[in-house]
Backbone as JSON Lines, residues from 0, in Angstrom:
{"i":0,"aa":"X","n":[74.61,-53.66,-76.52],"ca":[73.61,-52.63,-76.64],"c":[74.25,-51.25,-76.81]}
{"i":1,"aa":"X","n":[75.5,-51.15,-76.18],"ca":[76.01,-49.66,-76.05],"c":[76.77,-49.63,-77.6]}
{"i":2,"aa":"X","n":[77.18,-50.37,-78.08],"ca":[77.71,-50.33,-79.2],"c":[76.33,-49.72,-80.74]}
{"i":3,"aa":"X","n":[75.34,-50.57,-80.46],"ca":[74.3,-50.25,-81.45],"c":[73.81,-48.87,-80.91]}
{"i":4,"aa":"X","n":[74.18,-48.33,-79.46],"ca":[73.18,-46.91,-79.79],"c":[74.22,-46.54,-79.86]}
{"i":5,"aa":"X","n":[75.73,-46.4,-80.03],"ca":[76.95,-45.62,-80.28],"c":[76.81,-45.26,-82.33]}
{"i":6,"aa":"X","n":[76.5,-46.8,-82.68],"ca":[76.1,-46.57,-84.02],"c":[75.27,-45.58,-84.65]}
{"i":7,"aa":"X","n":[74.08,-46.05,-83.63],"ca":[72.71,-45.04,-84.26],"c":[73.29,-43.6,-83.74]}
{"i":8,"aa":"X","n":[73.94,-43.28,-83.09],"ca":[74.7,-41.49,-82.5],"c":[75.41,-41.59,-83.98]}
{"i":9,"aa":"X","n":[75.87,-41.92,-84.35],"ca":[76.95,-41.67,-85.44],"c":[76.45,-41.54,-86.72]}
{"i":10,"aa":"X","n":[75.51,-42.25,-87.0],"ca":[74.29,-42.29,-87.94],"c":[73.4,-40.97,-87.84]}
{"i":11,"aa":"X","n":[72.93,-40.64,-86.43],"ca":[72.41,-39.53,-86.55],"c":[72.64,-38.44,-86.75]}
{"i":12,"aa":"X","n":[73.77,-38.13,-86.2],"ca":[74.68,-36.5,-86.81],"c":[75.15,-36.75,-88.35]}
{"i":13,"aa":"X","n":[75.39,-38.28,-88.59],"ca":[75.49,-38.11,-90.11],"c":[74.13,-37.93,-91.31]}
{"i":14,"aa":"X","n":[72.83,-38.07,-90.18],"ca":[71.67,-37.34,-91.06],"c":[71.96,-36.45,-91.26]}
{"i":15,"aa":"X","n":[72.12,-35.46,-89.77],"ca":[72.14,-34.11,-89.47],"c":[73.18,-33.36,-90.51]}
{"i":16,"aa":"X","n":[74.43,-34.09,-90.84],"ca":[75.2,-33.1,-91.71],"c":[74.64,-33.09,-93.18]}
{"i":17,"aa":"X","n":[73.98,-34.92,-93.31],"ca":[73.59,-34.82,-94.6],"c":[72.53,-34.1,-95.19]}
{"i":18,"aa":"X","n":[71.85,-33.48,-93.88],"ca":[70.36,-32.87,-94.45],"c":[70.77,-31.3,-94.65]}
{"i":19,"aa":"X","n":[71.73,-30.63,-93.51],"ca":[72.57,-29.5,-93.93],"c":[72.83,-29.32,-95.16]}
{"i":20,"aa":"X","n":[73.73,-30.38,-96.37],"ca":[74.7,-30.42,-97.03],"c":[73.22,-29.91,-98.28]}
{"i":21,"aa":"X","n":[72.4,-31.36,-98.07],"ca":[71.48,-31.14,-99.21],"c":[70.33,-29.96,-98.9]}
{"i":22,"aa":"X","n":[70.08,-29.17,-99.87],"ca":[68.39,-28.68,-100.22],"c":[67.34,-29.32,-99.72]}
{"i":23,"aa":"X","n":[67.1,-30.11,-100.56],"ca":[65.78,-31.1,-100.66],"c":[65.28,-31.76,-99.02]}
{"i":24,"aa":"X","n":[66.39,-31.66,-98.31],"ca":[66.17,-32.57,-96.74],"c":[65.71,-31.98,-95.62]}
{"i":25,"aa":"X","n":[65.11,-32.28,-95.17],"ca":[64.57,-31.21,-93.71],"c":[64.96,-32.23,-92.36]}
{"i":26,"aa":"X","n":[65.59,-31.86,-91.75],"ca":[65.07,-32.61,-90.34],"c":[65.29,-31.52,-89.48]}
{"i":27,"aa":"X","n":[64.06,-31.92,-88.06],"ca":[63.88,-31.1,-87.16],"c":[64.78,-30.24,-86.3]}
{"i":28,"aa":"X","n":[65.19,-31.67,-85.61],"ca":[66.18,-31.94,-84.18],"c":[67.09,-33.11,-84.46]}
{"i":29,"aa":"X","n":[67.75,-33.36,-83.3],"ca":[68.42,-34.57,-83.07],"c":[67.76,-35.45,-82.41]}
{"i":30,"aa":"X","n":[66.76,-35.34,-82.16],"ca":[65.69,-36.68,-81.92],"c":[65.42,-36.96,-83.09]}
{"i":31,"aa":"X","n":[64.65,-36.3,-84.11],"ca":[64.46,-36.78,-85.17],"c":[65.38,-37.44,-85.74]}
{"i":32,"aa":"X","n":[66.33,-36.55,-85.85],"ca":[67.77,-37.63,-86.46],"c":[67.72,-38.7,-85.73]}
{"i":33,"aa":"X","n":[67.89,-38.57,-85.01],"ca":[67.82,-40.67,-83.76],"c":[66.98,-41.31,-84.17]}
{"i":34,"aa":"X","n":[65.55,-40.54,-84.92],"ca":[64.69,-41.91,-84.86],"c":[65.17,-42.46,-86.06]}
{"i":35,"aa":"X","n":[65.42,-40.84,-87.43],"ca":[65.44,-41.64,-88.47],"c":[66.74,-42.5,-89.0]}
{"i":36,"aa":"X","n":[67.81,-42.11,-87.88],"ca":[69.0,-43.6,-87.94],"c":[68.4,-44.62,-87.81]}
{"i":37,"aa":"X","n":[67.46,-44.86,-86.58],"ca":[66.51,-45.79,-86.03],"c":[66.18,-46.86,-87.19]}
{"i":38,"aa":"X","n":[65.1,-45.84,-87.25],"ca":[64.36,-46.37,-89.18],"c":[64.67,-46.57,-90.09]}
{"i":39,"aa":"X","n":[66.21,-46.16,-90.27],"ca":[66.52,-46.3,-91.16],"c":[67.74,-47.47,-91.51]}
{"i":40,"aa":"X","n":[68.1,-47.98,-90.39],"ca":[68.61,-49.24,-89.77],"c":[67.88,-50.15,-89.82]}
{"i":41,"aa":"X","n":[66.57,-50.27,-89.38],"ca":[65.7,-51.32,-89.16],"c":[65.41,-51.42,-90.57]}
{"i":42,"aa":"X","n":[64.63,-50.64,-91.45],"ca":[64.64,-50.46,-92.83],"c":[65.45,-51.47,-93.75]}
{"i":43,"aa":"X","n":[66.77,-50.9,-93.66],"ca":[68.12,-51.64,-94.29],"c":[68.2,-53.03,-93.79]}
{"i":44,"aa":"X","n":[67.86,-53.44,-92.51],"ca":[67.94,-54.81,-91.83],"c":[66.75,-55.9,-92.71]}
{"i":45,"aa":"X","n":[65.98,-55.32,-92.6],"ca":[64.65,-56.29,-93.11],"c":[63.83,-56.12,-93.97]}
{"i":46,"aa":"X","n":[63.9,-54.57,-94.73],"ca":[62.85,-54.36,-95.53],"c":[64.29,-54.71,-96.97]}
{"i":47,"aa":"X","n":[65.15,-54.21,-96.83],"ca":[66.5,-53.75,-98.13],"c":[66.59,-55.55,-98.44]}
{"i":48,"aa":"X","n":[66.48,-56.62,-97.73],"ca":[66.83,-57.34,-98.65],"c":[66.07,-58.01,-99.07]}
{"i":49,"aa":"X","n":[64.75,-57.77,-99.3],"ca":[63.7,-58.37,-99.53],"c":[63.41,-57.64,-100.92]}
{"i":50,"aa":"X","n":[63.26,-56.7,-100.76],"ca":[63.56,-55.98,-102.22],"c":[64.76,-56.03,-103.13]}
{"i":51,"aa":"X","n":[65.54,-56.1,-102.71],"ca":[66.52,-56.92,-103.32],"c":[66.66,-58.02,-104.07]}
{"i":52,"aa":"X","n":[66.08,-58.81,-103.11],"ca":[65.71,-60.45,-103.88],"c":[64.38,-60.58,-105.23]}
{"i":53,"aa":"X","n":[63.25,-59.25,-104.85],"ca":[62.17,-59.33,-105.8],"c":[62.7,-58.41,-106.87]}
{"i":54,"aa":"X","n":[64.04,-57.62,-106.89],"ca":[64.23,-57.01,-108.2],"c":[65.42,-57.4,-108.01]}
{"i":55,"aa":"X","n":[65.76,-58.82,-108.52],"ca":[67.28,-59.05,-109.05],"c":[67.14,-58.99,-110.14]}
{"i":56,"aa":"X","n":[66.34,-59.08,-111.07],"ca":[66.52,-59.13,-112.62],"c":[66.86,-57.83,-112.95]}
{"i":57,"aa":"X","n":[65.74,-56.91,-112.34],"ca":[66.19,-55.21,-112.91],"c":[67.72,-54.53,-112.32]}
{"i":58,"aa":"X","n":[67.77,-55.53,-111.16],"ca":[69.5,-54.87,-110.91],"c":[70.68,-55.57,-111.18]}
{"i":59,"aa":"X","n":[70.62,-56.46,-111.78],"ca":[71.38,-57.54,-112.55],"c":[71.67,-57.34,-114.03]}
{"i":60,"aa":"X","n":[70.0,-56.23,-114.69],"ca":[70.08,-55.66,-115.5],"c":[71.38,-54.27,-115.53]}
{"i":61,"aa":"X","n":[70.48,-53.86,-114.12],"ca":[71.3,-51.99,-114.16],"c":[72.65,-52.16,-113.91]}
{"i":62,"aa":"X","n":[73.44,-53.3,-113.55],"ca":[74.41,-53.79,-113.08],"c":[74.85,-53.31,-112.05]}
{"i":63,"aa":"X","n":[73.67,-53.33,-111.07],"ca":[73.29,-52.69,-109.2],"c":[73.06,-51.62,-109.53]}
{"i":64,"aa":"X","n":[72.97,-50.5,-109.91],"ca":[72.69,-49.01,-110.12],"c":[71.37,-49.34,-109.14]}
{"i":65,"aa":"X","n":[70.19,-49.65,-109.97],"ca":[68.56,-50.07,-109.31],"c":[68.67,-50.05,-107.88]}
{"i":66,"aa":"X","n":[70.26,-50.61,-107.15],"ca":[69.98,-50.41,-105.6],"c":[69.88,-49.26,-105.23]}
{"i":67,"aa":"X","n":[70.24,-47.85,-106.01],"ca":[70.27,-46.46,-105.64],"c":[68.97,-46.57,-105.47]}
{"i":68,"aa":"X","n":[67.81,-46.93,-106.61],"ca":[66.19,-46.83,-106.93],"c":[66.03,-46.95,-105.15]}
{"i":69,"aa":"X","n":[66.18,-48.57,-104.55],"ca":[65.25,-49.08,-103.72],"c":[66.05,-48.01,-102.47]}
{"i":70,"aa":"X","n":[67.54,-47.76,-102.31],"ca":[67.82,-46.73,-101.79],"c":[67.12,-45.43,-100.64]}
{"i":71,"aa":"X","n":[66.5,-45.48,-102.27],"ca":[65.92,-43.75,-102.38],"c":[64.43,-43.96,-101.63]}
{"i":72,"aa":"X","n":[64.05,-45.16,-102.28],"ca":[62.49,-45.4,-101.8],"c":[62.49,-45.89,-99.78]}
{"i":73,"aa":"X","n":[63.45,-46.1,-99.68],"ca":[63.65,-46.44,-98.23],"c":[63.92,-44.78,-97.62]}
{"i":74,"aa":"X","n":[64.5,-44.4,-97.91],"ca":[64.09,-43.1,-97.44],"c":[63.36,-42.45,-97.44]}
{"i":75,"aa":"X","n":[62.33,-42.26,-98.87],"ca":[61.49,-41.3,-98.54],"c":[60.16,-42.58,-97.37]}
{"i":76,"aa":"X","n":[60.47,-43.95,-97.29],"ca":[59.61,-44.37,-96.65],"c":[59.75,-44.15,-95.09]}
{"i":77,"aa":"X","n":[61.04,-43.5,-94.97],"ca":[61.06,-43.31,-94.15],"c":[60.95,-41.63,-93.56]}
{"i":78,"aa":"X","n":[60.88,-41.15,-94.59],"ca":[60.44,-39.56,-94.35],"c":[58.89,-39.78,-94.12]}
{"i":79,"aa":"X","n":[58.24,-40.64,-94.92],"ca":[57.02,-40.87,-94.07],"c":[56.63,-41.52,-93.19]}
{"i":80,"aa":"X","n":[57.51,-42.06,-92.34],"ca":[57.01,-42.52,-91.15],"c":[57.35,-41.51,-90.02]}
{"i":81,"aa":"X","n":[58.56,-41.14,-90.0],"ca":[59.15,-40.21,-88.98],"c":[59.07,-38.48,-89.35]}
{"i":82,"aa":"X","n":[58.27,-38.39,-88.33],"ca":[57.51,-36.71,-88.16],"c":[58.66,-36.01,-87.99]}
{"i":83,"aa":"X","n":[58.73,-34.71,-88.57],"ca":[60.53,-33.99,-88.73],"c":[60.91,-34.07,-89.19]}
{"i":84,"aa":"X","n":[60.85,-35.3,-90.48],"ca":[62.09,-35.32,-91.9],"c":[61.18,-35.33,-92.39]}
{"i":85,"aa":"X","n":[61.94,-34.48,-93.33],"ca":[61.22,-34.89,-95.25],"c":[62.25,-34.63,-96.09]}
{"i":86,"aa":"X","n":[61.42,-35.39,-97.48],"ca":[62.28,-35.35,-98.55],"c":[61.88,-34.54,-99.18]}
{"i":87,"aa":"X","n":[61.86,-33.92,-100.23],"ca":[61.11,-33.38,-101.18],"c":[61.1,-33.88,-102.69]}
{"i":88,"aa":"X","n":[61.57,-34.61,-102.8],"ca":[61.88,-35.11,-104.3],"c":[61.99,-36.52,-104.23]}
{"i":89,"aa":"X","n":[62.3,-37.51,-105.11],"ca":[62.9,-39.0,-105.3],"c":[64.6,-38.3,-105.61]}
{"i":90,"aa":"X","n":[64.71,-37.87,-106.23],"ca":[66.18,-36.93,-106.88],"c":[66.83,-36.73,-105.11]}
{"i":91,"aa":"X","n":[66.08,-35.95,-104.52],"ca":[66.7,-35.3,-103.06],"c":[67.27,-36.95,-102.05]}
{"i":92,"aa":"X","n":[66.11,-38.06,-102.69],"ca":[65.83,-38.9,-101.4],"c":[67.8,-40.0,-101.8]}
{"i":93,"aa":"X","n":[67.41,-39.68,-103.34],"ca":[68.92,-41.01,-103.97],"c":[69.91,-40.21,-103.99]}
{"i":94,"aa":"X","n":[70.36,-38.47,-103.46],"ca":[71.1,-37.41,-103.59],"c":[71.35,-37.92,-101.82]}
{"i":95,"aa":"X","n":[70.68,-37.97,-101.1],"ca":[70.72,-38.6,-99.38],"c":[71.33,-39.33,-99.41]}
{"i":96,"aa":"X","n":[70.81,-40.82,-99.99],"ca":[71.31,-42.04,-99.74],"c":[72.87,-41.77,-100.31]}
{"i":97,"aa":"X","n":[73.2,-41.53,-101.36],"ca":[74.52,-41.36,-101.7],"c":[75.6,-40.28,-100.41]}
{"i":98,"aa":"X","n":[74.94,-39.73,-100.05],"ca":[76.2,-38.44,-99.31],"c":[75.68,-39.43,-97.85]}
{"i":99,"aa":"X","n":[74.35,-39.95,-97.34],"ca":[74.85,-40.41,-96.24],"c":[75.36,-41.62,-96.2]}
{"i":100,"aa":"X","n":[75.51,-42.45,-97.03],"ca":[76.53,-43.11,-96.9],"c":[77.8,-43.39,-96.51]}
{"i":101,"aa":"X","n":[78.31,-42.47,-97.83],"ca":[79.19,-41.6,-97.86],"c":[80.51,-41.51,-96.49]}
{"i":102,"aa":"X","n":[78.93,-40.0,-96.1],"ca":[79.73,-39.57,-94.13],"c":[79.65,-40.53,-93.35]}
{"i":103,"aa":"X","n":[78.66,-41.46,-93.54],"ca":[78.65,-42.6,-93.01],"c":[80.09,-43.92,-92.53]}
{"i":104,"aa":"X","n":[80.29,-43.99,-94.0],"ca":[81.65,-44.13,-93.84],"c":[82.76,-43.47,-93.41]}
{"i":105,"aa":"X","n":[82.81,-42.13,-93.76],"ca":[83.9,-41.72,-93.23],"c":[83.83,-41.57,-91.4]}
{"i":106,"aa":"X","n":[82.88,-41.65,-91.07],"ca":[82.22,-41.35,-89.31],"c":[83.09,-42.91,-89.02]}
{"i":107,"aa":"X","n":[82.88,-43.81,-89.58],"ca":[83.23,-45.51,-89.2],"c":[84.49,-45.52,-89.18]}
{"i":108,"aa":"X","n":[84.98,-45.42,-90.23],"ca":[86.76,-45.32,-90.37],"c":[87.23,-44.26,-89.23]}
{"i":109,"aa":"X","n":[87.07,-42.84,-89.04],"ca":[87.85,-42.26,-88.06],"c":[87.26,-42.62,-86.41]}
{"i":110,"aa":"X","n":[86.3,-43.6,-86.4],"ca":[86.06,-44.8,-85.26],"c":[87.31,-45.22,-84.96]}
C-alpha cells in the first residue's frame, strides 16, 4: 500500500510541474493533484485498455500515434471528473499526456 501512495506522490507533483510547464492546464492544489494521479491511474488501469482493444485498427493504422488520441481523451476525462483541473483544449490535454509522462519517467528513474 505504501508503495502505491509513494507512486501516486510522485505522479502528483509530476501533474503539478506539468500543469506549471503548460498554458492550457490548471490545477488547484496538491489535493487536486492527488486525486488527479488517482484518476488518472485508475483511468490507465481499466478504462486505457479497453480502448485500445476497440481501436486497434485505427492504431495499427497510425502505427500507435492514435494512443496519443485516447491519451488525450483520458485526460480531459479526467479534467471532468476532478474539480480543480482543467484542460482547455484536446491540443493542451495530448501536450499533458506527452510532458507528463515524460517527468513521469524521469521522477521513476532518479527513484
Amino acid at each position: 500500500m505504501i508503495k502505491y501512495l509513494w507512486k501516486w506522490l510522485i505522479m502528483a507533483v509530476a501533474v503539478l510541474i506539468t500543469a506549471y510547464l503548460l498554458p492550457g492546464v490548471n490545477v488547484v492544489g496538491l489535493w487536486a493533484a492527488f486525486v488527479v494521479a488517482v484518476v488518472l491511474s485508475v483511468a490507465n488501469t481499466f478504462l486505457k485498455p479497453i480502448l485500445i482493444i476497440l481501436t486497434l485498427p485505427v492504431n495499427i493504422l497510425s502505427l500507435g500515434l492514435f494512443t496519443l488520441v485516447i491519451n488525450a481523451f483520458i485526460v480531459m476525462l479526467t479534467a471532468y471528473l476532478v474539480p480543480g483541473f482543467s484542460v482547455a483544449s484536446f491540443l493542451s490535454a495530448v501536450l499533458f499526456s506527452i510532458v507528463l509522462s515524460m517527468i513521469s519517467f524521469v521522477f521513476s528513474v532518479i527513484k
